[in-house]
C-alpha positions in Angstrom: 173.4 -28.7 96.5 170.1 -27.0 96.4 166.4 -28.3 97.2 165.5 -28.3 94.0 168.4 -30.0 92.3 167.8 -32.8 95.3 163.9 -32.9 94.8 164.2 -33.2 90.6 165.0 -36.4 90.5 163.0 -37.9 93.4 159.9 -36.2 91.2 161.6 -37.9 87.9 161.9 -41.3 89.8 158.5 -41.3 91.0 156.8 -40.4 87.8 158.7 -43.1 85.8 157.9 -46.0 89.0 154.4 -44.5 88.4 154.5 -45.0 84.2 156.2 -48.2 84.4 153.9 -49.6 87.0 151.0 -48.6 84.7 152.5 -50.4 81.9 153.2 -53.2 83.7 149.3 -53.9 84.5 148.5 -53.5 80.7 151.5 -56.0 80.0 149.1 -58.8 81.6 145.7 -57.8 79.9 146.1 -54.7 78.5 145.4 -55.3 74.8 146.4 -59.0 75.0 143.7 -61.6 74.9 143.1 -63.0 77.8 140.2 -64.5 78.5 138.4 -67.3 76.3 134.6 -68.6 75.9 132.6 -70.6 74.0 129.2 -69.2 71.8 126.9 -71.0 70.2 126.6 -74.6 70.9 128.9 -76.7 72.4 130.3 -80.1 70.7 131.0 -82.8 73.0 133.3 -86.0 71.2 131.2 -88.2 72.8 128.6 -87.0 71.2 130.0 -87.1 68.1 131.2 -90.1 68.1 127.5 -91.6 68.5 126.1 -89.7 65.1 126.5 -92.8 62.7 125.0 -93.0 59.1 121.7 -94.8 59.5 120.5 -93.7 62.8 117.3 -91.1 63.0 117.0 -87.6 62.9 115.0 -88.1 66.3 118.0 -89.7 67.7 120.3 -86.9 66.6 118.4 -84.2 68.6 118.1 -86.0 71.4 121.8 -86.3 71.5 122.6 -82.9 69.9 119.5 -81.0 70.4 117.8 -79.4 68.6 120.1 -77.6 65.2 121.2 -73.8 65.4 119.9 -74.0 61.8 118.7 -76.3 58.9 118.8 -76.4 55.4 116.2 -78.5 53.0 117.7 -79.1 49.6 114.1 -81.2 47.9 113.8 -84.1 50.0 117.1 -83.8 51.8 117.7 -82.4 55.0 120.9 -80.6 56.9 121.1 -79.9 60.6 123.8 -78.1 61.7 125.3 -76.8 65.3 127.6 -74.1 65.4 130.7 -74.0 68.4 132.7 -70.3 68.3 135.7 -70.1 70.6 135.5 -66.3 71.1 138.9 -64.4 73.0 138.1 -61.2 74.5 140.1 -58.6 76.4 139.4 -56.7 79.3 137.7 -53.8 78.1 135.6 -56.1 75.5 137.3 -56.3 72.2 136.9 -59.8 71.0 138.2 -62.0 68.1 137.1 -65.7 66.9 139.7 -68.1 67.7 138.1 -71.2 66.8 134.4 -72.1 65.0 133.1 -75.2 64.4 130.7 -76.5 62.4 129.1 -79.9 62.8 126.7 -80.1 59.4 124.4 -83.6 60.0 123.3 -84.9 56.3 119.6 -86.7 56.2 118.0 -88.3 53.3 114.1 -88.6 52.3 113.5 -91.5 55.3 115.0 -88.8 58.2 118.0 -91.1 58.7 121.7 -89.8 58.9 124.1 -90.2 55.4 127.2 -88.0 56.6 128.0 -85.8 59.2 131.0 -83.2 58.2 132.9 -81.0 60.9 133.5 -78.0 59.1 136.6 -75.6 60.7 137.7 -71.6 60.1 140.3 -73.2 57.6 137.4 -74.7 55.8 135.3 -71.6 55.3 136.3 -68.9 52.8 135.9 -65.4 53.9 134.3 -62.8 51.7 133.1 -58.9 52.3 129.6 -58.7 53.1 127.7 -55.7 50.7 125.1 -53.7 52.7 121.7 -53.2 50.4 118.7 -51.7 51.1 115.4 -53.6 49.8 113.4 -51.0 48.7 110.1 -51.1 49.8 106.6 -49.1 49.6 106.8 -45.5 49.9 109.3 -43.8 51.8 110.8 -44.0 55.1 108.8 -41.6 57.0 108.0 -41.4 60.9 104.8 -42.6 62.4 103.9 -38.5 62.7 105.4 -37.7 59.0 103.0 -40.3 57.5 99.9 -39.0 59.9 100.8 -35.3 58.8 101.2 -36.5 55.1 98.0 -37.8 54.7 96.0 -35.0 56.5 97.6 -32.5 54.4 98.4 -34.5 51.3 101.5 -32.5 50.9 104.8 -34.2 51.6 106.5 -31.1 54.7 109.9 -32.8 55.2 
C-alpha cells in the first residue's frame, strides 16, 4: 500500500470530523432561536390585577407608570403599555414571539371603565405603504439651495 492511498483517507476523515464538528455548533444556535427578551414595558399580574373600574387615572400610573402611548377620543381617554417578547439568534436576527397590549379605558372624570389585554392573535396584520409627503420645493442639499439662490439657476 502506498503513502498516499494510506494518507487519503486520514485527510477525508479529518475534513468530515472538521465539517461535522462545525455543524454541530450551528445545531445549538446556529439559525435556531435561542435567546429571548422582553421590549417595551413589562406587565406584572399583580399589577394588573389592581386596575379596577372606578379607580383614577393617577392611580393607574403610579402602578403602571406612565403609558407607552395614549389616545383621546372627545372626552375619553386610553392609556396603553406595550410588552414584546422578542427571540433573537446569535448573529442578531430576531422575531416577535409574544406582544401584549394592556389598553386602560378612562371616562370624562379620569376614572378607569375597562382595561382590555390585547394579544398577537388579536391584532390583524396588514402591509404597510411607504409615501412621501410632498413638501416645499425640492429635496436639495444645504450647498444646492445656497448655489441655487446665488445663481438663480437650478445646476443639478
Amino acid at each position: 500500500m502506498s503513502l498516499r492511498h494510506s494518507i487519503v483517507p486520514a485527510v477525508a476523515i479529518t475534513l468530515l470530523m472538521a465539517l461535522g464538528s462545525g455543524l454541530a455548533g450551528c445545531a445549538n444556535t446556529g439559525l435556531a432561536f435561542s435567546k429571548t427578551r422582553t421590549e417595551g414595558f413589562s406587565i406584572p399580574e399583580d399589577a394588573l390585577q389592581q386596575i379596577r373600574p372606578g379607580v383614577s387615572r393617577d392611580f393607574v400610573e403610579i402602578v403602571l407608570g406612565s403609558p407607552q402611548t395614549t389616545n383621546t377620543l372627545g372626552a375619553e381617554l386610553a392609556f396603553y403599555y406595550i410588552e414584546t417578547k422578542v427571540a433573537e439568534t446569535e448573529f442578531g436576527a430576531s422575531r416577535p414571539v409574544e406582544r401584549t397590549v394592556l389598553a386602560v379605558y378612562f371616562d370624562s372624570n379620569n376614572r378607569v371603565t375597562d382595561k382590555a389585554v390585547y394579544t398577537l392573535q388579536d391584532g390583524k396584520v396588514f402591509a404597510t405603504v411607504p409615501r412621501r409627503t410632498p413638501g416645499y420645493g425640492d429635496d436639495e442639499t444645504f450647498v444646492q439651495a445656497i448655489l441655487k439662490s446665488v445663481s438663480g439657476i437650478n445646476l443639478f
